[in-house]
C-alpha positions in Angstrom: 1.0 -24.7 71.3 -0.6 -24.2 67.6 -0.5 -27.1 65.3 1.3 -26.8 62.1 -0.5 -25.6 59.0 0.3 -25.4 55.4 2.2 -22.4 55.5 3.2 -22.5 51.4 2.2 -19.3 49.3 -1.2 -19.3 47.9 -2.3 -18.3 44.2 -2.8 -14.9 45.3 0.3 -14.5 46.9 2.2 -15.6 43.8 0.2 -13.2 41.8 1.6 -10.2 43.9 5.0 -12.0 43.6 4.6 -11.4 40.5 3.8 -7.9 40.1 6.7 -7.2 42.6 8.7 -8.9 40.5 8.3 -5.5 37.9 10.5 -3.0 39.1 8.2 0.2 38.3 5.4 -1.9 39.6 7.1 -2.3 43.0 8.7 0.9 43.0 4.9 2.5 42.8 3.9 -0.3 45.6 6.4 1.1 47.6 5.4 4.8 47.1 1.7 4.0 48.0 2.6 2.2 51.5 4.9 5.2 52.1 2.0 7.7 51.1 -0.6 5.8 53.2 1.2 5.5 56.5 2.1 8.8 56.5 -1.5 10.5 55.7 -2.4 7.7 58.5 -0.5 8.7 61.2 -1.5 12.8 60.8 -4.8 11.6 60.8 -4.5 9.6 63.9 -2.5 12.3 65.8 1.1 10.8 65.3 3.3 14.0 64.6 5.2 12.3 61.9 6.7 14.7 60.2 7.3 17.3 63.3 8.9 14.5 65.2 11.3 13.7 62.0 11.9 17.1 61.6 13.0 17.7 65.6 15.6 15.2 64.9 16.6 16.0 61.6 17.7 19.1 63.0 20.5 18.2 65.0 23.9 17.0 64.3 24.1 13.3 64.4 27.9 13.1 63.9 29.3 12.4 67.6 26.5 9.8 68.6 26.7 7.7 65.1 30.6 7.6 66.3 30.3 6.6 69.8 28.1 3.5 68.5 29.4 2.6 65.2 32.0 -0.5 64.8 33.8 0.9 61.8 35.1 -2.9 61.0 31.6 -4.1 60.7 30.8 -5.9 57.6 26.9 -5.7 56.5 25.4 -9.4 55.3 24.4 -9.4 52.2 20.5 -9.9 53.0 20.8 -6.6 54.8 21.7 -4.4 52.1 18.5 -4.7 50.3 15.7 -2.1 50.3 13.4 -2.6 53.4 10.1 -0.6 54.3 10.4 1.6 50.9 13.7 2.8 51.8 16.1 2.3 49.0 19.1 1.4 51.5 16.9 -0.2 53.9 17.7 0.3 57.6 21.2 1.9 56.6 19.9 5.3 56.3 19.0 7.9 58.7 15.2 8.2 57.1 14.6 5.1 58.4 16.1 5.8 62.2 14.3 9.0 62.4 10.9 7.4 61.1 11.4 3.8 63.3 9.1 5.5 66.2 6.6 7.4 64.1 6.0 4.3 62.6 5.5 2.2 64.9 2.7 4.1 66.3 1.1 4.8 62.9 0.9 0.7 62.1 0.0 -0.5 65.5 -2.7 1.8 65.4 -4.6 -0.2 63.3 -4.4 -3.8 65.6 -7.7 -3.2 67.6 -10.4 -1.0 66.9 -10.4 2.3 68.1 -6.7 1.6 69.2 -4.7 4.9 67.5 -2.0 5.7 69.0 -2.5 3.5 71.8 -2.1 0.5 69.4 1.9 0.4 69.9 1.9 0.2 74.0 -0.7 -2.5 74.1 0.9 -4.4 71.8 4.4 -4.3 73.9 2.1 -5.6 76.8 0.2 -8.4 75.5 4.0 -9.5 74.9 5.4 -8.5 78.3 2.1 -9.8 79.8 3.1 -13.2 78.1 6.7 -13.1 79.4 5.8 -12.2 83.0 3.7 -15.2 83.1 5.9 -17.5 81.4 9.4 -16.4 82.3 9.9 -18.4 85.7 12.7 -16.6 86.8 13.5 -12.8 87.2 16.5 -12.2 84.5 19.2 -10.1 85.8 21.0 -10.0 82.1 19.0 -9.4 78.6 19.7 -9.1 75.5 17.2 -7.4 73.1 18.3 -8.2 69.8 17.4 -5.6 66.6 16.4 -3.5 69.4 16.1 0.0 66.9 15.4 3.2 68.4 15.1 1.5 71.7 11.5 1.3 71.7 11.4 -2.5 73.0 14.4 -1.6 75.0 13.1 0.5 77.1 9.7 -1.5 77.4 12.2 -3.8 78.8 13.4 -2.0 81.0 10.4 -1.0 82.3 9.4 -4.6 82.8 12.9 -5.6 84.6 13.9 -2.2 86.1 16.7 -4.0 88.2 18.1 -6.0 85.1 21.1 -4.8 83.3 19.9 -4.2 79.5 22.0 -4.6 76.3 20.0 -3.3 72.9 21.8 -4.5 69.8 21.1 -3.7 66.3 22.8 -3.8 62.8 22.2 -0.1 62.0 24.5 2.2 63.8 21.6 4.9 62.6 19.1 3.5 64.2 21.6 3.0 67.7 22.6 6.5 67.5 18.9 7.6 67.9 18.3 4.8 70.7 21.2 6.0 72.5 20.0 9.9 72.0 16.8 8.3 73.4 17.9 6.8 76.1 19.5 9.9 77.5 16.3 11.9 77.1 14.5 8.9 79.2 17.8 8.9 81.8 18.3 5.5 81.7 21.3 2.8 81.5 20.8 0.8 78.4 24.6 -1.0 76.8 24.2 -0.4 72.9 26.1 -2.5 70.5 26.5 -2.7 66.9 26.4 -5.9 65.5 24.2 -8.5 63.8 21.8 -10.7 65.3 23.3 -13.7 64.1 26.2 -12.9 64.8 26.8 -10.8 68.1 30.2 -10.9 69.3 28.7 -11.2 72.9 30.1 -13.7 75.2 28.7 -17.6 75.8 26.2 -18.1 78.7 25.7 -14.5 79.4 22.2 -13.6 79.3 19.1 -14.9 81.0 17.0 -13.5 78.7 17.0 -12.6 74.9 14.3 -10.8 73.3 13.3 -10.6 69.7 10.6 -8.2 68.7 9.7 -7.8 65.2 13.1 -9.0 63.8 12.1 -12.9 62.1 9.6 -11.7 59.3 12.5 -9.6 58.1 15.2 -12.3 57.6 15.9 -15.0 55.6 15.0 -18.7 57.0 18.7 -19.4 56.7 19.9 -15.9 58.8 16.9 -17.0 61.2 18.4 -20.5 61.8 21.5 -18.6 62.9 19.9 -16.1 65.0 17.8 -19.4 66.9 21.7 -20.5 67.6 23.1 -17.4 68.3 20.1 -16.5 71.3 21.0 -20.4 72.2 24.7 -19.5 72.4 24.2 -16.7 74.5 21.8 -18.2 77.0 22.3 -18.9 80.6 21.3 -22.9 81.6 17.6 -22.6 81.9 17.3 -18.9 79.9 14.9 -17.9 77.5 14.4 -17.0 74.7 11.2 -14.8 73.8 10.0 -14.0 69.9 6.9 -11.5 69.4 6.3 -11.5 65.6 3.7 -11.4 62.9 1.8 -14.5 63.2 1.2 -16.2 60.0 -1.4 -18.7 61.1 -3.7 -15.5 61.7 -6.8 -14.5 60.0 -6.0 -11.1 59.6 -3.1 -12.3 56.8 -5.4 -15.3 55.5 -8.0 -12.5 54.7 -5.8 -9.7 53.4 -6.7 -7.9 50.5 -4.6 -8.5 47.7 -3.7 -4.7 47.3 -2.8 -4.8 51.0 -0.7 -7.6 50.5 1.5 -6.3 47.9 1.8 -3.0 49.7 3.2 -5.0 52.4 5.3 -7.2 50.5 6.6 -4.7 49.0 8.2 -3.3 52.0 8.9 -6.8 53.2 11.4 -8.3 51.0 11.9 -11.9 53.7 7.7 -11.9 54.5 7.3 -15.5 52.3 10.2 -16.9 54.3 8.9 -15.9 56.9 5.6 -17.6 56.8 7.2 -20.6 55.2 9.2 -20.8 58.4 8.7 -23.9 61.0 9.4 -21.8 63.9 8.6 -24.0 66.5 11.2 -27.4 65.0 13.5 -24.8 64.6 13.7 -23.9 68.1 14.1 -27.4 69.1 17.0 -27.9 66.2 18.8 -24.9 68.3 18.7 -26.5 71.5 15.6 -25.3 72.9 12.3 -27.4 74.8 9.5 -27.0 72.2 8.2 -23.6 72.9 4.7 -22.0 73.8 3.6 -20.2 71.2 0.6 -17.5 72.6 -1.9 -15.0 69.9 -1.2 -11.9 71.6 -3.3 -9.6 69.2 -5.3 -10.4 66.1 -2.0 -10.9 64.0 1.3 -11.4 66.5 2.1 -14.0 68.4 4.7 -14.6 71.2 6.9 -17.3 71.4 8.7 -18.4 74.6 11.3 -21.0 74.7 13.7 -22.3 77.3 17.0 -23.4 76.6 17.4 -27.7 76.9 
C-alpha cells in the first residue's frame, strides 16, 4: 500500500490552469495533442486513419439502435469536451478513434514498447488481478468498458465468466458490440452511467474500472465507489487500473506536456487530488492494495467489507 502524499496542484500546474483557462489558448492545446498522436501512431505503425476510415464506411444506424436507451439522461459532467472532441465521448469520432488510440498512447509507456505498449499494459493489470483476486468470478462487470477493448481482455482472462461491458456512450457500445461479433464472442452491453447502472444489488463478483477515475469528477467518483459496492457479491472485488498520480513520470512532466494533456482531460486535478484509498473504505470496502503496474498506472484491488 503507498502512503499518502501531497497531492495539491503545484505552481506549474496552476500556470497551465491558467492558459487553459483562455479559450483560443486551449482550443490550440487541443489541436496540438490531436496533431501529435496522430503523426505518432503512423509513425509507429498504428493504421489510424485506415482503421477510422474502414469503419466510417459502414452504416452505423441498426447497431447504435440495438444499444441505445433512448430515455437516458447524460450527467451534466459528461457533456463537456473530452480528448479534443468538442462533444466529448458523444460522437462517433471518438468511438471510431477509442482503439487507435489506445495503441498510439500506450506506446509510449516502456521503451521500445510501440504498439505493443497497449497489451502489456492490460497485463500488468490482469497479472495484478490473477494474483490478488482469490476467487475465480463467474459474473463481472466492466464499467466504461468503450469499444470493448478491456472487455474482451476480460474475457480472455475469465473465459468461463459471464461478461457485462457498460458505458455511457451508446457510440462507443455500438462499435464494442460490432467488435464483439467480429471476435465471436458473448459480451451483455448496456447503456448506462457508471454511477448509476441500473444493474441489480449483489450481482457481480467482480467490477472492473480501467481508465475511467481520472476522467470524473471526485464527487461522480464517490458514486461510482458506491455503485461497484452496490453491485458486489459478499467478498467481491473491486479492481481500478488508472493513471497513478504519485508517479514520476507526471512529477517530471514538461509543462507543454502537461497542458496538452490537461487539455484533453477536463477531471485530471480531481483526479490527483483524489484520496482513492479512504474513499474505498468510506464505500464499504477493506483498505485496498494499491500496485505500480507501469511507470505511470497503478492497480487498485479492493474487497468488499
Amino acid at each position: 500500500m503507498t502512503t499518502a502524499v501531497n497531492t495539491a496542484p503545484n505552481l506549474t500546474s496552476q500556470l497551465v490552469n491558467g492558459l487553459l483557462s483562455i479559450k483560443p489558448l486551449a482550443n490550440l492545446a487541443k489541436q496540438q495533442a490531436r496533431s501529435m498522436i496522430i503523426k505518432r501512431a503512423e509513425k509507429i505503425g498504428v493504421p489510424w486513419r485506415q482503421r477510422v476510415q474502414e469503419l466510417r464506411s459502414r452504416d452505423w444506424e441498426s447497431e447504435l439502435a440495438e444499444v441505445q436507451n433512448p430515455q437516458l439522461n447524460y450527467p451534466d459532467y459528461y457533456l463537456r469536451p473530452f480528448h479534443a472532441y468538442d462533444d466529448g465521448n458523444l460522437t462517433w469520432d471518438a468511438a471510431f478513434e477509442e482503439e487507435v488510440a489506445a495503441y498510439t498512447v500506450h506506446a509510449s509507456i516502456w521503451p521500445n514498447a510501440g504498439v505493443n505498449g497497449d497489451p502489456r499494459l492490460r497485463k500488468s493489470y490482469h497479472d495484478i488481478i490473477k494474483e490478488q483476486v482469490t476467487r475465480e468470478p463467474q459474473d463481472i462487470l466492466d464499467l466504461a468498458s468503450g469499444v470493448g477493448l478491456s472487455t474482451f481482455a476480460l474475457q480472455q482472462v475469465y473465459p468461463q465468466a459471464r461478461i457485462t461491458g457498460l458505458d455511457l456512450s451508446p457510440y462507443f457500445l455500438a462499435v464494442a458490440k460490432y467488435n464483439s461479433q467480429q471476435r465471436n464472442v458473448k459480451i451483455k452491453w448496456k447503456h448506462a452511467a457508471a454511477e448509476s447502472t441500473g444493474l441489480p444489488d449483489n450481482s457481480f463478483d467482480l467490477v472492473s474500472v480501467f481508465l475511467l477515475f481520472h476522467e470524473l469528477p471526485q464527487k461522480v467518483a464517490k458514486q461510482v465507489l458506491s455503485e461497484a459496492r452496490r453491485l458486489l457479491r459478499p467478498g467481491g472485488y473491486l479492481t481500478i487500473m488508472d493513471m497513478n498520480p504519485r508517479s514520476e513520470a507526471y512529477a517530471k512532466m514538461p509543462p507543454y506536456i502537461l497542458t496538452l494533456l490537461k487539455s484533453t482531460e477536463p477531471y485530471l486535478d480531481e483526479y490527483f487530488t483524489l484520496d482513492l484509498e479512504q474513499e474505498l473504505v468510506d464505500a464499504g470496502f477493506h483498505p485496498p492494495t494499491i500496485t505500480s503496474n507501469s511507470p505511470r498506472h497503478r492497480t487498485v484491488v479492493a474487497q468488499v467489507n
